[in-house]
Residue, then its C-alpha position, 0 to 999 in steps of 0.5 A: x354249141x350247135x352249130x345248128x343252133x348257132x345259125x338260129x340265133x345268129x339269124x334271130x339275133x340279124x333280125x333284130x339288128x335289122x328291127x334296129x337298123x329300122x330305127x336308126x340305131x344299132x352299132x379200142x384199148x389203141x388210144x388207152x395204150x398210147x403214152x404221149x408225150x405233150x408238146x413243149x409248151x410254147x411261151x405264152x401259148x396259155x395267155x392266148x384266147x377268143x371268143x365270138x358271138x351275135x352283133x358281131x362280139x368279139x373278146x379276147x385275153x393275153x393274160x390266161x384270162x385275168x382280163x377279156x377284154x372287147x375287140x371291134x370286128x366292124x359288123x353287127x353279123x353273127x359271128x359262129x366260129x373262130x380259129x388262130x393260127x398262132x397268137x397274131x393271125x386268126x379268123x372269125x366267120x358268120x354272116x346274116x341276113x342283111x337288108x332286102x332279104x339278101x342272105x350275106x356270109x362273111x369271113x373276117x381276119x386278123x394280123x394283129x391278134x385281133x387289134x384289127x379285123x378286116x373282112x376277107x369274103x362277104x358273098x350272099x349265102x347263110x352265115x359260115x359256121x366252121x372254120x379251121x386253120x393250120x398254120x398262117x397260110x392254111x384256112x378252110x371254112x365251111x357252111x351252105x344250106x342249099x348243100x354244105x360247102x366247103x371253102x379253103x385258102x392256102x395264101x392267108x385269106x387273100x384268095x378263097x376257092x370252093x373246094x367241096x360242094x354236096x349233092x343234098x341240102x345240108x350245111x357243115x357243122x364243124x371242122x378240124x384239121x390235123x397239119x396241112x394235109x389232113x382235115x375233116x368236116x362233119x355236115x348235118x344232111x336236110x332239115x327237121x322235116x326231110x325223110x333223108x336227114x342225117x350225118x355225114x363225116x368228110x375227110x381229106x388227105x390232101x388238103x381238100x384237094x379231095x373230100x370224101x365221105x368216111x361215115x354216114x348216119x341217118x335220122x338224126x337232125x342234130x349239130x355234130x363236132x369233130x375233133x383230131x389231136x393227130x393224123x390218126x385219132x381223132x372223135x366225133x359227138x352228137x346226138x342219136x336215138x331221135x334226139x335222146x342221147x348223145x353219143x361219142x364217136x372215135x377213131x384210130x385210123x384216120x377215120x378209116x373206121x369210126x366205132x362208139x367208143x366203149x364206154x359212154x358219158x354216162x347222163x348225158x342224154x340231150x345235145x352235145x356238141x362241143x368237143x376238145x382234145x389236147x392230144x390222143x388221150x386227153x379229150x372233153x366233151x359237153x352241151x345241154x344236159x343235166x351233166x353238162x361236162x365230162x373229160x377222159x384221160x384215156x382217149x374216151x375209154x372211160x369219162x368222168x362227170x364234172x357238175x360242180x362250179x360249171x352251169x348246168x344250162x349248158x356248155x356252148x363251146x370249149x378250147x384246151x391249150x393243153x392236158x390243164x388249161x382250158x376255157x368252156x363257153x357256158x349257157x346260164x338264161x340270157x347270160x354267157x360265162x367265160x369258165x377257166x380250169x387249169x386242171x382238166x376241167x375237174x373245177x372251174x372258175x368264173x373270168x367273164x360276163x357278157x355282156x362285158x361292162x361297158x356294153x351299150x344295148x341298142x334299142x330292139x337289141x338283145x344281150x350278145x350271146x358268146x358261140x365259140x372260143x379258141x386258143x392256142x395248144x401248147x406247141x403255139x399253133x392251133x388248138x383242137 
């Protein structure tokens, strides 16, 4: 989902918690030729998965998604993105507008695989909307609205530091990192009216000791993801053209260059957003369309549609665990769905509803809307 749109509903979703709270309620051919070998597949790694969402929703599954069940996060803010390090340690990150019309971000943290979460930062400022760690230590989140802003800790959490601040209004849409050294964030430049809007692609080497602008684009006021399966390859997709077609970006090089690549998801001509890779030629990618899913098996040469057992509203969000196993986040009115493959994404199958039985809406409250999810990548760590 977009990421721009994330902080729309999760700043709408904050006022009506507010309205309730009033009340006295609320609880090139380079990737084609390449012949990876897939990391050997971690114990359990599959079992793994989360997903976040407005009041605060967290879910979770330790059995590839036979039973989600609804883990208490202790906050009725927004919750936009989410990363686990490994199946105990993981963050969730959003934020809204609390009362007084003071603006609160929040990062939230787990030791326990979500058993209990504990926020580590609550500052003023619109919610966090990316997170990406690498391993246990190493956690990056970014946001801003007066100018994107990129935060970073290298201890767990127990101590964040500013490590990139922009120079024009923007915030960061999505963030990945390959190891510990290695990361990039992509932050959509102004708002809807700004004669200057666009797109910039950041990256770093160093563990954003230095953050760098790779590639600009301008004119297009759309959400943006990037996803890296390695050091050097790595996409990026959005929405160019005014808002009519979306476009996938690759690269080989680290980012060093950044070229359409030479075939697009055919169909696909309104949002997309969400993007997943399990390793240099496995790559997903998806949003708002008539054709709301499309896969490739060859680094995003050439994708493939998939429009049977998938809501064609729309996918939010996606997590790989490998080149089978997966789970989308899916748009249908009102109503989110957990979707499962264990094929690539060429079918999908139903495993939750959210609300999740149980919930209790509060007076004013609307139904939780799922934003993102993860899960862990065949080699136990982190999943693109």
């Amino acid at each position: 989902m977009s990421r721009g749109i994330r902080l729309a509903v999760i700043v709408c979703s904050a006022l009506a918690a507010l309205a309730c709270a009033g009340l006295g309620a609320c609880g090139g051919g380079s990737a084609a030729s390449q012949s990876p070998t897939e990391p050997a597949p971690s114990p359990g790694s599959d079992r793994y998965a989360w997903a976040v969402g407005t009041y605060g929703t967290i879910v979770a599954t330790t059995d590839g998604g036979t039973h989600w069940t609804r883990q208490r996060s202790g906050t009725n803010h927004g919750l936009a993105a989410v990363s686990f390090a490994d199946a105990s340690r993981g963050w969730a990150v959003g934020g809204y507008p609390v009362t007084g019309g003071r603006r609160e971000s929040l990062i939230l943290a787990t030791t326990d695989g979500g058993s209990r979460w504990v926020p580590q930062l609550r500052i003023r400022g619109l919610p966090v909307t990316a997170v990406a760690a690498s391993d246990a230590t190493h956690v990056w989140a970014g946001g801003g609205a007066s100018a994107p802003m990129i935060r970073a800790s290298s201890d767990g959490g127990a101590t964040w530091t500013t490590q990139y601040r922009g120079t024009v209004k923007g915030a960061v849409d999505d963030m990945a990192f390959a190891d510990n050294a290695h990361g990039w964030a992509v932050a959509v430049l102004g708002s809807w009216t700004d004669a200057n809007v666009g797109v910039e692609v950041l990256a770093t080497s160093d563990s954003g000791v230095h953050w760098t602008v790779q590639k600009t684009m301008r004119g297009d006021p759309y959400s943006w993801s990037v996803a890296f399966a390695d050091p050097t390859h790595g996409w990026i997709v959005g929405t160019k053209g005014g808002g009519t077609q979306a476009r996938v970006w690759m690269t080989t090089d680290g980012g060093g260059t950044w070229a359409l690549t030479p075939t697009q998801p055919k169909g696909m001509i309104a949002s997309m957003d969400a993007l997943a890779c399990a390793d240099t030629v496995h790559v997903w990618t998806g949003g708002t369309s008539p054709t709301p899913f499309f896969r490739s098996t060859n680094g995003g040469q050439t994708w493939v549609a998939t429009t049977k057992t998938l809501s064609p509203a729309g996918v939010r969000a996606m997590a790989f665990s490998d080149s089978s196993r997966g789970w989308v986040v899916t748009l249908d009115g009102a109503t989110t769905r957990i979707m499962a493959t264990s094929n690539g994404g060429a079918t999908w199958s139903r495993q939750a509803k959210i609300p999740l039985p149980g919930f209790v809406r509060q007076p004013g409250q609307n139904s939780p809307q799922l934003l993102d999810v993860t899960c862990l990548s065949a080699s136990g760590g982190p999943a693109q």
